[in-house]
Every structure is written in C-alpha cells, then in structure tokens.
C-alpha positions in Angstrom: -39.9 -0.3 -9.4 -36.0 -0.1 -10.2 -33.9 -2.2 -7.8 -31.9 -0.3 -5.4 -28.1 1.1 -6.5 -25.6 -1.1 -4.3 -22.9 0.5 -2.5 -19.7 -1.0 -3.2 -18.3 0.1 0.4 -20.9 -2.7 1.6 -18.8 -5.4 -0.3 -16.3 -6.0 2.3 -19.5 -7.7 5.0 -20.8 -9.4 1.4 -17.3 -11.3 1.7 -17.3 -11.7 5.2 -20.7 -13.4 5.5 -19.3 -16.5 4.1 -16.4 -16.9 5.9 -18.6 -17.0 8.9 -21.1 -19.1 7.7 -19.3 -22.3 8.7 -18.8 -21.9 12.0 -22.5 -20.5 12.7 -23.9 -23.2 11.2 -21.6 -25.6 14.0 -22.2 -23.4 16.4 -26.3 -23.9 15.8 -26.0 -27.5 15.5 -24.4 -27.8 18.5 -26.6 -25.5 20.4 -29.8 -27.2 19.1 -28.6 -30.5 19.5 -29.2 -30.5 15.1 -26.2 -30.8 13.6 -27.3 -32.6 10.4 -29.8 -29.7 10.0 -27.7 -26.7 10.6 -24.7 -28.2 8.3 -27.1 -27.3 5.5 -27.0 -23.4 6.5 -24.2 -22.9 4.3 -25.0 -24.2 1.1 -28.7 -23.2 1.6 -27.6 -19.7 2.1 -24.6 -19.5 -0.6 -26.8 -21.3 -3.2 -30.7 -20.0 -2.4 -31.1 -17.2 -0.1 -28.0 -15.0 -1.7 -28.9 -15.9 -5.1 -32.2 -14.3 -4.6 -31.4 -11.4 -2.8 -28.7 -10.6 -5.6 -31.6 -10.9 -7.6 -33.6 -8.2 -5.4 -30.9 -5.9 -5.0 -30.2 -5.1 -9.0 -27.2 -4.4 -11.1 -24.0 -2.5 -10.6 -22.8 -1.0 -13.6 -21.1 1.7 -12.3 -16.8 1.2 -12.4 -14.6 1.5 -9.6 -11.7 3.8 -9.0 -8.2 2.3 -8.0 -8.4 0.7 -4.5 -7.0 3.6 -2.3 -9.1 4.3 0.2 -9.2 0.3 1.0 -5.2 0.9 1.1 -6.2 4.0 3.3 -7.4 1.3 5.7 -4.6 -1.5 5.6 -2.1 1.7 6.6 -4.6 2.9 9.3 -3.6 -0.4 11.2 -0.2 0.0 11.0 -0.6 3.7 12.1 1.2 5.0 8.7 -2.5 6.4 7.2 -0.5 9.4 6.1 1.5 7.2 3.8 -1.5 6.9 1.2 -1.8 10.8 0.7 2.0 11.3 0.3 3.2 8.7 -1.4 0.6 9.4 -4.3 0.7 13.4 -4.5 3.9 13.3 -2.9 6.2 10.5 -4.0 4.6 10.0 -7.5 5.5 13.6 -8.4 9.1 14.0 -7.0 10.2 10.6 -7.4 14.1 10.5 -8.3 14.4 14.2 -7.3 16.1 15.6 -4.5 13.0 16.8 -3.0 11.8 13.3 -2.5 12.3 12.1 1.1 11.6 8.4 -0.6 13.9 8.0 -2.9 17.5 7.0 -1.0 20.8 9.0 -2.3 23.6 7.0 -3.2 25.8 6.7 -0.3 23.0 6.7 1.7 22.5 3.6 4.6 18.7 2.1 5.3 18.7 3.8 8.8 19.5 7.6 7.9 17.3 7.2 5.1 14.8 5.3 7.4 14.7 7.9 10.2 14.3 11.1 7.6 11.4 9.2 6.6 9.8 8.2 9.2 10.3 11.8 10.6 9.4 14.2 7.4 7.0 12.2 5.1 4.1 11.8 7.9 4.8 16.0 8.0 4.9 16.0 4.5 1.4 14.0 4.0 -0.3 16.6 6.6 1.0 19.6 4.2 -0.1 17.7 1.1 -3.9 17.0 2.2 -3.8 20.7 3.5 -2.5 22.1 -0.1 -5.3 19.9 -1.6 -8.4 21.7 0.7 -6.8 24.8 -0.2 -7.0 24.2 -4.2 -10.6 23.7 -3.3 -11.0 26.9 -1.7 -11.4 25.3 2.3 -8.5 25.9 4.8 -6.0 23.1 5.3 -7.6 22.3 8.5 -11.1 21.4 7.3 -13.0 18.4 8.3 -12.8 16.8 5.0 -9.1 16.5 5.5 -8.4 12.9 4.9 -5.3 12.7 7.1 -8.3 13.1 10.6 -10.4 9.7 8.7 -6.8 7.7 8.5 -5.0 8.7 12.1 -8.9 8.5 13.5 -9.2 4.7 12.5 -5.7 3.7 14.2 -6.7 5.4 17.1 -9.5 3.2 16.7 -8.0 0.4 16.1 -5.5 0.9 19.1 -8.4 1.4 21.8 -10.5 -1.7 20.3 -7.3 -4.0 21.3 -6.7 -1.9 24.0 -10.2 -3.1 25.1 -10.0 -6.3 24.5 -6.3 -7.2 25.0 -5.5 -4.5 28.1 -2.0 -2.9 27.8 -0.5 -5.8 26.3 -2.6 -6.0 23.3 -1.6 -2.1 23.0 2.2 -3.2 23.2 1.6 -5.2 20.4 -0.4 -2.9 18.4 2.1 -0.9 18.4 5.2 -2.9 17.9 3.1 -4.6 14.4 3.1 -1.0 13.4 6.6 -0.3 13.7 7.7 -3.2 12.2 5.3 -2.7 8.9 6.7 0.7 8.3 10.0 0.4 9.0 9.4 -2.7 6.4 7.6 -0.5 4.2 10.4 2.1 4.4 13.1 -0.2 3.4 11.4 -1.3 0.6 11.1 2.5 -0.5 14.8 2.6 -0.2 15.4 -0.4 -2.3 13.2 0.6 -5.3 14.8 3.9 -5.5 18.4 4.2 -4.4 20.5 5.9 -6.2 18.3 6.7 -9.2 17.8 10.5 -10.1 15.9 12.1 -13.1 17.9 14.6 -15.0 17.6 18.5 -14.6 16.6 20.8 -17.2 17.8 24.1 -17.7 14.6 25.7 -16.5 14.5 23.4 -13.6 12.2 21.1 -14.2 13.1 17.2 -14.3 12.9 15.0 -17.4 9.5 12.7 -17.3 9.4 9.7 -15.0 10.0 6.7 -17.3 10.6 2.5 -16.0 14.2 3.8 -16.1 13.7 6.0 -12.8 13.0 3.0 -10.5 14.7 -0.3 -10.0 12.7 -3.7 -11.5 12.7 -7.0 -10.4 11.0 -10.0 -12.3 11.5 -12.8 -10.0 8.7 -15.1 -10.6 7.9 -16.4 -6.9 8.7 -13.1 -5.3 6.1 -11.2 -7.4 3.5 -13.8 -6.9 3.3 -13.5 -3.1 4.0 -9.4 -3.2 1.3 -8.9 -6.2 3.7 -7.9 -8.6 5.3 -5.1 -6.3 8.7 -5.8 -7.9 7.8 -4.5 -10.9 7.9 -0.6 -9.7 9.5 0.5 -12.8 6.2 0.1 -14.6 4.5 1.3 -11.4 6.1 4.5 -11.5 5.7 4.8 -15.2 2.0 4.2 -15.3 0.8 4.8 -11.6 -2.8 3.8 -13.0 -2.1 0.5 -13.6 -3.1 -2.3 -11.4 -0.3 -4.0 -10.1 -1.7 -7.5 -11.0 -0.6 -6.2 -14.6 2.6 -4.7 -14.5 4.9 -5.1 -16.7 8.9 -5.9 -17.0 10.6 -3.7 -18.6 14.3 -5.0 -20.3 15.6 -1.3 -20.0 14.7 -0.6 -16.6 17.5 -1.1 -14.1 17.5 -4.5 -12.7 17.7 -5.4 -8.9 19.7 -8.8 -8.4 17.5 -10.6 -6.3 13.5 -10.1 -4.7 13.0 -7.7 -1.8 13.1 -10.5 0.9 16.9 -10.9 0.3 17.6 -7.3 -0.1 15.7 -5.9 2.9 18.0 -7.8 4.8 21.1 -6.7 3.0 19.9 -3.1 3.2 20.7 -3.7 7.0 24.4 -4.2 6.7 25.6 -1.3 4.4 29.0 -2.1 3.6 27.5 -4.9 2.1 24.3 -3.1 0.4 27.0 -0.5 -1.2 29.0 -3.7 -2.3 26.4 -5.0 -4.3 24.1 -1.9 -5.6 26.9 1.3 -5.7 28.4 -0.4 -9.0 24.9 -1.3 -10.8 24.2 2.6 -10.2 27.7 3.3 -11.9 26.5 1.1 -14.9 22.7 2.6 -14.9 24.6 6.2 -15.0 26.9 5.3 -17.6 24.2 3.8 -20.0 22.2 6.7 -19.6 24.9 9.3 -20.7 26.0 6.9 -23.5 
C-alpha cells in the first residue's frame, strides 16, 4: 500500500515539535521526579521515533512554489496582509511608473510618500484580488478572495493577544504593526526613489531591467536582511529566491545598507543631499 502524500502546509508543527521537545522533556522529569529518564525524550524522539515515522509517511517529490502565502502570514501579524497581493500584481507590474504608489518621485519626502501608501496601496490590493476573481469569471467579492484569509488572520491574531494580554496586549499589537509597515514603507521608498522607466510612443514603458531599482551589496547588511538589498535583481527576475540574487555593476548603487538610510529618509534635506545628485548621474548615464 503506497504511503500517504504529505502536505507541506503541515511542515511548520514538523519544525516546531523539536523546539519543544526540550522543555517537555524538563518539564516530565520534574513532574515524575525522573529527570535522567525524561532527558532522553529528545534524542529518542529526534533519532528513533521520527526516523520511523518519516519512514511511514513516504516521499515528497512534488516541488514547491515561491513562499507567498507563508509571507501572506508574516504580513497578517503586522496587519498589512494586503501588501502580498499588491506588491506582486501591483508593484511588480508598474514599478518605476507613475502609476506606482511604491515607487517615491524625486522631490518626494518619506512621509508624503509614506501616507499615500499607507492610504491607497491597502485600496489598491482589495481592487487587485477583485480584478483577479473577475478574470476567473466570480465577482470581486467572492469567498475565495484572498484579501478576507489575510485581514481574517490579524483579526485573529489581535483577539488571541487580546485574550491573553487584555487591552494592553491589543495596544501593543497594534503599535508592532505600525511600526513594521511604516518600516516596510520606507524601505519601498529607498529602493525606488527617483527611478522611472522610459515611455514609449504607444504608451507602454520600456521592460523592467536591474537598472529600474537601486542595489546595495553590502556584505553584513544582506546577510541579516536575506539579500533584500539586492532589489535590482529582484525586480529583474521576481522568481528568484532572494538567497540568490545577484549584484549587478550597472544597476544604480545606494551608498550605504537600509539601516543607515531609513534613518536618513527621516530628515529630507538631508536624504535629498545625498540621493537627488546620484539620480542626476543615473539620468545622465541612461541618455548617454
């Protein structure tokens, strides 16, 4: 009889099991007065019992898509779920066009550009998951709309803390969020300010190329943000993991990582200082 097809959306309590198995196997000990015993629940587990239900439960062959809906999640907690569906069938489309709420005009400070955001892309990401149900021949409003899964788990989220935490946790809840998408934000405005594709005569824009977005190779930087930095190559090849982007030598370059620049984004006399000249210079070597 053929071993049973896994589910992959089971992986995440597959990873959590062990992280748990070291304080349950204290927590035993304690309670039955067996420490020495219950110490050996870990590697007994990790090293007998998994290994044969591995065994039970079969292969996987099948290959996974790129990890959105697990991004779906991480945004749910900050309350910005809406951020998955437009950044990828709204962003990755427009990007360096006027029509792009995420890419900051020159001239432009962090907070105007932070407020339009905040304000039209959640409105945008509603009209985009609408336009996709309708390409499928269901009305905007359908249940499958993925904007009801993502604003349904951070209400989630918010009563669980609620719950346990009472209006302060709730306080919280919402301050983290703020703070991670006004964070987020600002790091849309770095990657993209100033940078516009050209126009063709019919009115379509020239293709997105590592040229369109600025790139940053800072070693450290890109080791703690995954290679983030590297959004030239991210816009250029949206499939491509970000553990293997790649630098580009013609893409624009930013100065310094994000953690420095989100800050200077803040004072924009200074910001303008600093990035309106590289623009300048990006514009110049594109019309040369």
């Amino acid at each position: 009889m053929p071993a049973q097809a896994f589910d992959r959306r089971l992986a995440w309590f597959v990873l959590l099991q062990f992280l748990g198995l070291p304080p349950l196997g204290y927590a035993l000990g304690v309670a039955t007065g067996m420490p020495g015993l219950w110490n050996l629940l870990t590697p007994v587990w990790v090293f007998v019992v998994f290994p044969l239900i591995d065994t039970r439960i079969g292969l996987d062959t099948r290959n996974p898509p790129l990890e959105r809906n697990a991004g779906g999640v991480l945004l749910a907690l900050v309350a910005y779920g809406g951020f998955k569906v437009e950044h990828v069938f709204g962003h990755h489309v427009d990007v360096a066009t006027p029509r792009d709420t995420s890419t900051a005009r020159l001239g432009q400070s962090a907070y105007a550009f932070l407020l339009r955001a905040m304000v039209v892309n959640p409105l945008r990401a509603w009209e985009l998951a609408g336009e996709r149900l309708r390409a499928r021949g269901l009305p905007a409003w359908h249940w499958r709309n993925e904007m009801y899964l993502w604003h349904g788990l951070t209400l989630l989220f918010a009563a669980g803390i609620s719950v346990w935490l009472g209006i302060a946790g709730l306080v919280f809840f919402v301050m983290q969020a703020l703070v991670a998408i006004t964070l987020l934000e600002l790091v849309n405005y770095i990657e993209h300010y100033g940078l516009l594709r050209d126009q063709r005569p019919d009115g379509s824009y020239e293709r997105v190329t590592p040229r369109h977005s600025w790139n940053d190779s800072h070693r450290l930087s890109n080791l703690v943000l995954l290679n983030l930095q590297r959004h030239s190559d991210h816009h250029a090849h949206a499939a491509r993991r970000y553990q293997i982007l790649r630098h580009h030598d013609d893409a624009p370059q930013l100065p310094t990582g994000y953690a420095s620049l989100v800050l200077l984004a803040l004072v924009p006399p200074l910001w303008r200082r600093l990035m309106d000249p590289r623009v300048a210079a990006w514009k110049a070597a594109a019309a040369a």
